[in-house]
Residue frames as qw, qx, qy, qz and C-alpha x, y, z in Angstrom:
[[0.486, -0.231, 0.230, 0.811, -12.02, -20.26, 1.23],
 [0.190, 0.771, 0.120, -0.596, -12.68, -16.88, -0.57],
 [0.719, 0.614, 0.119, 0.301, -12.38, -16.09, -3.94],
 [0.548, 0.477, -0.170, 0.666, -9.52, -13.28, -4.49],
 [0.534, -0.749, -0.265, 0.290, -8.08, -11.45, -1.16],
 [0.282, 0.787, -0.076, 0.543, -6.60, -7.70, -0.89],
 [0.618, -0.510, -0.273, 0.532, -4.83, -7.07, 2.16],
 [0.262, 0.812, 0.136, 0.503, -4.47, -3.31, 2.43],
 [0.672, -0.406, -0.315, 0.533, -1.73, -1.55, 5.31],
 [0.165, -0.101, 0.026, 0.981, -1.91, 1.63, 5.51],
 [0.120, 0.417, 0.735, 0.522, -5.52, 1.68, 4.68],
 [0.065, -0.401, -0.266, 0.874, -7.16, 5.50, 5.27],
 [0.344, 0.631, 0.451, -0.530, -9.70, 7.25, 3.32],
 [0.360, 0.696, -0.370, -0.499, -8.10, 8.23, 0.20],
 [0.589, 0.353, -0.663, -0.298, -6.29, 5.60, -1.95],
 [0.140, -0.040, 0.986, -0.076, -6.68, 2.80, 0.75],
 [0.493, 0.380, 0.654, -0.429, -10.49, 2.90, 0.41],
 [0.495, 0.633, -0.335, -0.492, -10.20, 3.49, -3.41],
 [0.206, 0.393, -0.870, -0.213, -8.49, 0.41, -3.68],
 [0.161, 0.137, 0.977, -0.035, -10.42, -1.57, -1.92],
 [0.552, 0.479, 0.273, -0.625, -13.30, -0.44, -3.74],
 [0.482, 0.624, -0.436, -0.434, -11.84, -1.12, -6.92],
 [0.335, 0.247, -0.840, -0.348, -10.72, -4.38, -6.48],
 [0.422, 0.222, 0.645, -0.597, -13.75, -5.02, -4.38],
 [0.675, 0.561, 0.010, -0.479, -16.15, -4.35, -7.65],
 [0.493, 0.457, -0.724, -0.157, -13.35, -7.16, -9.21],
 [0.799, -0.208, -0.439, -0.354, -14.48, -9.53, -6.83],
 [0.491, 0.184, -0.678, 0.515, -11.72, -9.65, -4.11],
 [0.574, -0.714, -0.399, -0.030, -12.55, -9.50, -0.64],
 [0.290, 0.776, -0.193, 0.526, -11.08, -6.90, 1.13],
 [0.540, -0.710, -0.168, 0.419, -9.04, -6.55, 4.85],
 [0.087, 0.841, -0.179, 0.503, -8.53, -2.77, 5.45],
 [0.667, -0.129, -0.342, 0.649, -5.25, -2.44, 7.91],
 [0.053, 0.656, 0.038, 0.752, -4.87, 0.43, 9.87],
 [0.234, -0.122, -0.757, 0.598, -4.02, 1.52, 13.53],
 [0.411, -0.032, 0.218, -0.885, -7.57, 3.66, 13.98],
 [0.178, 0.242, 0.942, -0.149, -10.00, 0.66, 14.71],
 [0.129, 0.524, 0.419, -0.731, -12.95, 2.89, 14.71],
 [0.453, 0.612, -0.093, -0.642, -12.74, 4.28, 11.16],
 [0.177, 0.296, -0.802, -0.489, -11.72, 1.43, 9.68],
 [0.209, 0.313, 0.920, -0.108, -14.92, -0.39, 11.00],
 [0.382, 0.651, 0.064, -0.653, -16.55, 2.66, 9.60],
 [0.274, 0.529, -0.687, -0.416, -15.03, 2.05, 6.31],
 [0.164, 0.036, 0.986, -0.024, -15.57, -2.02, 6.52],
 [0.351, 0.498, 0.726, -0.318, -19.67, -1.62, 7.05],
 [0.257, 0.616, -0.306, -0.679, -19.38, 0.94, 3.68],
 [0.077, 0.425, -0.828, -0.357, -17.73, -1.23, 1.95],
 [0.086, 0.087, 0.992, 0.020, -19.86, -4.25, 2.99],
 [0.303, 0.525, 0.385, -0.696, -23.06, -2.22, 2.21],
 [0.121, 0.685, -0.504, -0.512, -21.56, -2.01, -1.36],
 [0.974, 0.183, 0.002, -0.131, -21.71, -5.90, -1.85],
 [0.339, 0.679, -0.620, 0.199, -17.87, -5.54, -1.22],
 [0.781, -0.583, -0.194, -0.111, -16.66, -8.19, 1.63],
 [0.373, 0.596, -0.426, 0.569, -14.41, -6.77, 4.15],
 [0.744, -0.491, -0.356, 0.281, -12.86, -6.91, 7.71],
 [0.026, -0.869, 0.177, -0.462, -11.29, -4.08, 9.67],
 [0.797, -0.088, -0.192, 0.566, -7.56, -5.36, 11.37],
 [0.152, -0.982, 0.092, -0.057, -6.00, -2.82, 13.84],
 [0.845, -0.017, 0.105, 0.524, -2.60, -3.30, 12.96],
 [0.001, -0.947, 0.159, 0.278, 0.07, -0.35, 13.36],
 [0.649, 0.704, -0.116, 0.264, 2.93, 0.15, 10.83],
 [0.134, -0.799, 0.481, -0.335, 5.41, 1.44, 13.79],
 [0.556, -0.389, 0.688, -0.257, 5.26, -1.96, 15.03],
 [0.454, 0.407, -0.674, -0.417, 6.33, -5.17, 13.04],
 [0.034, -0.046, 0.951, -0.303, 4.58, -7.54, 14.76],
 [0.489, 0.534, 0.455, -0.518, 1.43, -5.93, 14.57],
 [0.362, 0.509, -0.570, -0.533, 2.06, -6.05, 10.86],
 [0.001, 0.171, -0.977, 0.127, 2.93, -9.70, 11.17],
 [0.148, 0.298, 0.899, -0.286, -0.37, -10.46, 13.17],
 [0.517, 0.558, 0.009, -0.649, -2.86, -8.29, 10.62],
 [0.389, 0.553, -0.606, -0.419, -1.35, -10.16, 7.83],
 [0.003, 0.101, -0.950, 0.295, -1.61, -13.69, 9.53],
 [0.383, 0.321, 0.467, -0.730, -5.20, -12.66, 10.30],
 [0.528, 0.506, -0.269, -0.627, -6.01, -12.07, 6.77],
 [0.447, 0.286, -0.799, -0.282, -4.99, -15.07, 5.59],
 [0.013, 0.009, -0.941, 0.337, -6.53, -17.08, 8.56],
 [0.442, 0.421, 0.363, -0.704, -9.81, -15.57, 7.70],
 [0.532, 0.588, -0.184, -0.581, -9.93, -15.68, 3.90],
 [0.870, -0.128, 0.352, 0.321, -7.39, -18.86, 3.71],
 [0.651, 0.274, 0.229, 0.670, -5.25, -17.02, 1.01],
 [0.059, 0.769, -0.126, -0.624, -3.72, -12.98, -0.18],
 [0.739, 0.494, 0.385, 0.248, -3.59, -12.22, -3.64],
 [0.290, 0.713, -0.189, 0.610, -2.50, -8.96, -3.68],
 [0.592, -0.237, -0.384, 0.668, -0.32, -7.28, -1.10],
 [0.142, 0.815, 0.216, 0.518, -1.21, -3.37, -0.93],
 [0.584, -0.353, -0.362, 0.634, 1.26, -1.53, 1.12],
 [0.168, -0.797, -0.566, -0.129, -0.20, 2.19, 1.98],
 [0.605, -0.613, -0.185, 0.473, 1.50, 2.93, 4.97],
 [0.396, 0.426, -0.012, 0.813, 3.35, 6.28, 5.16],
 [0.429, -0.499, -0.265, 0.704, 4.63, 9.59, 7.28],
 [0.320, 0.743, 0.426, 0.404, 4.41, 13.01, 6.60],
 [0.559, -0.542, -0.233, 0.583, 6.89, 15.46, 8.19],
 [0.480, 0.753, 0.150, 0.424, 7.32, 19.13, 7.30],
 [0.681, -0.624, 0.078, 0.375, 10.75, 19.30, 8.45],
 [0.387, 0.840, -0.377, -0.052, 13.95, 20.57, 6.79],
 [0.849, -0.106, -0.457, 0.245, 16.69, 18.26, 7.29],
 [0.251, 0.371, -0.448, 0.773, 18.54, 20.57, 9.67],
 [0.439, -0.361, 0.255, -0.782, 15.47, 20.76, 11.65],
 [0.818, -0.133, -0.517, -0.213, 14.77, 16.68, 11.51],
 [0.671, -0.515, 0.378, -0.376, 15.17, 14.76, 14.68],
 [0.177, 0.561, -0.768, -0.253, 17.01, 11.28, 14.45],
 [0.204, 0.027, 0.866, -0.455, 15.04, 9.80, 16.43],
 [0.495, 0.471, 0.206, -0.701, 11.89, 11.10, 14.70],
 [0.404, 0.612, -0.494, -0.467, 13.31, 9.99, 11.76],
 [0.060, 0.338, -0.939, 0.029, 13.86, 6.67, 12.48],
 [0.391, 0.387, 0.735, -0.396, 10.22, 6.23, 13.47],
 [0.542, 0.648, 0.028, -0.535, 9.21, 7.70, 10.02],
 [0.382, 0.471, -0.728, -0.319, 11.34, 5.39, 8.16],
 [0.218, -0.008, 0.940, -0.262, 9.92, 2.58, 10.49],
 [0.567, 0.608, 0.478, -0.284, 6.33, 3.02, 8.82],
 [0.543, 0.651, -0.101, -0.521, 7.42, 4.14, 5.55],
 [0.639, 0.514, -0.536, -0.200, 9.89, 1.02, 4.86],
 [0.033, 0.324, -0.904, 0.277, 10.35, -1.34, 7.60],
 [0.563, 0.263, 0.542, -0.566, 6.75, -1.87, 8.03],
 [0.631, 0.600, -0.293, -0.394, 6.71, -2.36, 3.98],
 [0.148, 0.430, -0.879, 0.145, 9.74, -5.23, 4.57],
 [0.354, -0.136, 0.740, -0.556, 8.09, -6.27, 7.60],
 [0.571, 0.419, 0.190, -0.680, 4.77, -6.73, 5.28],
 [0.447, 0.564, -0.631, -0.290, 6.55, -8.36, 2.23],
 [0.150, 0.324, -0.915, 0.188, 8.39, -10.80, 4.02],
 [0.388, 0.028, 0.736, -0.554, 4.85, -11.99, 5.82],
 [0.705, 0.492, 0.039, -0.509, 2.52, -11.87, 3.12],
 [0.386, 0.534, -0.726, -0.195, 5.13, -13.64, 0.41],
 [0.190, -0.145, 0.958, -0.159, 5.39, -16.89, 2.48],
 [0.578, 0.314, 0.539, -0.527, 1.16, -17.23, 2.16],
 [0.425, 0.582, -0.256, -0.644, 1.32, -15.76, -1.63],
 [0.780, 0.218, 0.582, 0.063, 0.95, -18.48, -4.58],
 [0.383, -0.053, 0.561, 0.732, 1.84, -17.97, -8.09],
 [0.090, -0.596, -0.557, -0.571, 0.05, -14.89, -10.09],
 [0.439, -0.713, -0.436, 0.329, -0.21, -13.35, -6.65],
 [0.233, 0.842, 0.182, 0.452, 0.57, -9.45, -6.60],
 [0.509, -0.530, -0.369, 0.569, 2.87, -7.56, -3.80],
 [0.241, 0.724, 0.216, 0.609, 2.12, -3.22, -4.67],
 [0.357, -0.453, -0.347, 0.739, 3.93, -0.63, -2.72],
 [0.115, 0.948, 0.236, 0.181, 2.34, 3.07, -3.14],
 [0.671, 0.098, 0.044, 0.734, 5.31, 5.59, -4.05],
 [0.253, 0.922, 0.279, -0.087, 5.83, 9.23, -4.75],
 [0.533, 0.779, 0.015, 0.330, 7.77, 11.63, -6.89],
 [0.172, -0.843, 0.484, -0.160, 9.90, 12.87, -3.87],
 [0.899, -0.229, 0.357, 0.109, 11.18, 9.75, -3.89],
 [0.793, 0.271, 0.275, 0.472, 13.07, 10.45, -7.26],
 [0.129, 0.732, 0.202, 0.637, 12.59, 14.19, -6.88],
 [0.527, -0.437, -0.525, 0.506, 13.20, 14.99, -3.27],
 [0.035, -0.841, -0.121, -0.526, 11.79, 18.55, -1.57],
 [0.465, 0.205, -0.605, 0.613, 13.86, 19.68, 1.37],
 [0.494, -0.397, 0.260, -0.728, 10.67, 20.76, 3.31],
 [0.924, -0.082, 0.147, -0.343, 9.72, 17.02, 3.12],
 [0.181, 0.525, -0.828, 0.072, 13.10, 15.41, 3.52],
 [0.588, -0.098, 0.665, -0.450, 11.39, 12.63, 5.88],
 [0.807, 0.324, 0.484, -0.093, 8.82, 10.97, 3.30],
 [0.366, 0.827, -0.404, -0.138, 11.37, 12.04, 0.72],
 [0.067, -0.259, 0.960, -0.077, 14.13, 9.48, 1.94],
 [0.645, -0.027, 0.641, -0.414, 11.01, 7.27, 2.70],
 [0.810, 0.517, 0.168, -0.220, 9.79, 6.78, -1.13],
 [0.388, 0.749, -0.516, -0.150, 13.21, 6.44, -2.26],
 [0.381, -0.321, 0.770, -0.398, 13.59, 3.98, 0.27],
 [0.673, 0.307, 0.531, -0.413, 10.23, 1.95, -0.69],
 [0.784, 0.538, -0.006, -0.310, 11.03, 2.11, -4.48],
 [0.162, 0.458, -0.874, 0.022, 14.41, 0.45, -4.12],
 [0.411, -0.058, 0.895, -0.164, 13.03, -2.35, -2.22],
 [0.699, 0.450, 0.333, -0.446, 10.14, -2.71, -4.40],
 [0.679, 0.584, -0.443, -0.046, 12.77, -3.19, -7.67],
 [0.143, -0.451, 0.848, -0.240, 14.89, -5.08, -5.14],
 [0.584, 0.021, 0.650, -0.485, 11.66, -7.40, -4.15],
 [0.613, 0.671, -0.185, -0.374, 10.82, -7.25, -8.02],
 [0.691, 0.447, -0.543, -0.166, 13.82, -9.43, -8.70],
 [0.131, -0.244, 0.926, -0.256, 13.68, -11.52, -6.33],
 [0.274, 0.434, -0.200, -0.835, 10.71, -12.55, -7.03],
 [0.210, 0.514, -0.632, -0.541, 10.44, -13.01, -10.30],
 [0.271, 0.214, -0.927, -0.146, 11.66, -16.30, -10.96],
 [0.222, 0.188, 0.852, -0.435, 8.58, -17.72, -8.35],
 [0.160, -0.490, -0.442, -0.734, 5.87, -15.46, -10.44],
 [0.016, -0.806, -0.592, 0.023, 5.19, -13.33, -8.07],
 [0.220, 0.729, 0.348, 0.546, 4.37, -10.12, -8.87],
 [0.270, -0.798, -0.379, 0.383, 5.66, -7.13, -7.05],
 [0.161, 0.732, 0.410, 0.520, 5.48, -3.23, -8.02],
 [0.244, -0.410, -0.413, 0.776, 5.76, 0.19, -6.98],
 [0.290, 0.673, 0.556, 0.394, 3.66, 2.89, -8.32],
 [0.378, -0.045, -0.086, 0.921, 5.46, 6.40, -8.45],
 [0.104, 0.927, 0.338, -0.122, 2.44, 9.21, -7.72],
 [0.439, 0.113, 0.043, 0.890, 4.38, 12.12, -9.53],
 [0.221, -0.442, -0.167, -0.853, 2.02, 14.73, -7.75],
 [0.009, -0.056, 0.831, -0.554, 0.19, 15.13, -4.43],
 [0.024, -0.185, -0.828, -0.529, -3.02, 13.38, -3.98],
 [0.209, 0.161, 0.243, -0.934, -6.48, 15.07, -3.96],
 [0.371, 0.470, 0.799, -0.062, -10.12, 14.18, -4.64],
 [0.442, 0.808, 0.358, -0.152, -11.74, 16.02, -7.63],
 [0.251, 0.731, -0.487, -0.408, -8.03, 16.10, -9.70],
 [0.755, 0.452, -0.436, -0.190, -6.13, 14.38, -11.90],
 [0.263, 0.222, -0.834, 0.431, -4.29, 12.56, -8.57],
 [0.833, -0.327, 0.021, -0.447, -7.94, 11.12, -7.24],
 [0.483, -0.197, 0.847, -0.099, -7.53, 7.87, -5.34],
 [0.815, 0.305, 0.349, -0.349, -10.05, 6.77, -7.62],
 [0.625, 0.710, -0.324, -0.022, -7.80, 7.15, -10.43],
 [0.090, 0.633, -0.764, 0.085, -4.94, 6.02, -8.84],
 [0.581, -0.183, 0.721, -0.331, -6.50, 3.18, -7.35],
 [0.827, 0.535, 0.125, -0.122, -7.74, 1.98, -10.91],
 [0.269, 0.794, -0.543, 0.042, -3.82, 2.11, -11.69],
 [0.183, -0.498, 0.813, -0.237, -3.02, -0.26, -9.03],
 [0.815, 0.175, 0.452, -0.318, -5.73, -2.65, -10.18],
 [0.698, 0.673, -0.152, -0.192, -4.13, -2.25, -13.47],
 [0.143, 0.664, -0.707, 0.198, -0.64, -3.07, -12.37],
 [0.525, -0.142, 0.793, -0.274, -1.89, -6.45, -10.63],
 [0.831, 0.437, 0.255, -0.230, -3.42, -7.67, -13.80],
 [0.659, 0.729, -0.184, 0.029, -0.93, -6.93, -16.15],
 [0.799, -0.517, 0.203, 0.232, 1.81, -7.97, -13.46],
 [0.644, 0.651, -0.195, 0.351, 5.48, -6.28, -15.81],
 [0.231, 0.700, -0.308, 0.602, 7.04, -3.44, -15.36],
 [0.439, -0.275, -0.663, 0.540, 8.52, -2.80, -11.49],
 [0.039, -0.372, -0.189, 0.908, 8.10, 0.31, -11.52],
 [0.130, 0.756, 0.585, 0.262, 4.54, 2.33, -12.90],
 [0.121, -0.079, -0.179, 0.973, 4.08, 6.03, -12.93],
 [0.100, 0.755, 0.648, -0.004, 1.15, 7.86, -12.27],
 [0.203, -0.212, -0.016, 0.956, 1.38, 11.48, -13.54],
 [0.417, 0.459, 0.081, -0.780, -1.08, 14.64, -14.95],
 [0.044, 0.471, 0.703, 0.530, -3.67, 13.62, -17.42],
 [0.235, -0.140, 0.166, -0.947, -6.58, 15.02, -18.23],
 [0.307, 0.126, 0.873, -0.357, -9.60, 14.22, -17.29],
 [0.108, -0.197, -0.577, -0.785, -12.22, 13.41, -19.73]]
């Protein structure tokens, strides 16, 4: 059995691979989720270059089964999850007059049914002190009508997270959403790097439901 295990869905160049760096260098092994096989084996042999250990799972967010069987995986490999790190997310620049229902229905399928889908699998494995962290953003509380889509999506994701939050609870485990209040970019004050050091911070200190990440500077 491993020491600590990250399970990461949604897991792409920017804050998934930040994270699992970060809690990689904390000692967790890492499975990176994600439907592009390829780059995430890219991303795996990085990582494991690093002194980080990781596994690359092609698992697709559109499809809750493949969720299901990434998450299954993980634990059948590592024998436990500690944290949960849900990633996943759409990106439509639509008005709503111009949105599709259909479209829509597939963009709320990866930004919160795949998050559910994820919860509910992971949770059953999870133990006490165990961590479940959904990645938010500001249009969730702040909503732009070019980005109505992942708008509804994060509003979506940060109810359940305070929903998931007290339920919970009472078991100790830990689960979280962390509101990005800004869009994210390498070499500002919304790095992954930074944000990912947030979400490491929010699994340790296991409170509040809800974190924000907003402008600092940078020293």
């Amino acid at each position: 059995m491993a020491g600590k295990v990250i399970c990461i869905i949604g897991a792409g160049p920017g804050i998934g691979m930040s994270a699992a760096k970060t809690f990689g260098q904390h000692g967790y092994s890492v499975a990176l989720v994600a439907r592009n096989e390829e780059k995430l084996q890219s991303m795996a042999e990085e990582l494991n270059q690093q002194g980080i250990e990781a596994i690359a799972l092609q698992g697709n967010a559109s499809a809750n089964e493949s969720v299901r069987k990434a998450i299954r995986t993980t634990r059948n490999t590592f024998g436990r999850i500690d944290v949960l790190l849900y990633n996943a997310f759409t990106f439509r620049d639509q008005l709503p007059s111009e949105m599709d229902p259909i479209e829509f229905a597939s963009d709320l399928q990866v930004d919160v049914i795949g998050a559910l889908t994820a919860f509910q699998t992971a949770a059953a494995f999870m133990e006490e002190g165990s961590s479940i962290l959904f990645t938010g953003g500001g249009l969730g509380v702040k909503p732009m009508k070019k980005f109505t889509s992942v708008s509804v999506g994060k509003a979506a994701i940060r109810a359940l997270a305070l929903a998931v939050h007290q339920e919970l609870k009472s078991q100790d485990i830990y689960a979280g959403t962390l509101t990005i209040n800004g869009f994210v970019r390498e070499g500002t004050t919304f790095s992954p790097d930074l944000i990912a050091e947030r979400l490491y911070e929010m699994s340790e200190q296991r409170k509040e439901a809800e974190w924000t990440f907003d402008k600092v500077a940078i020293t």
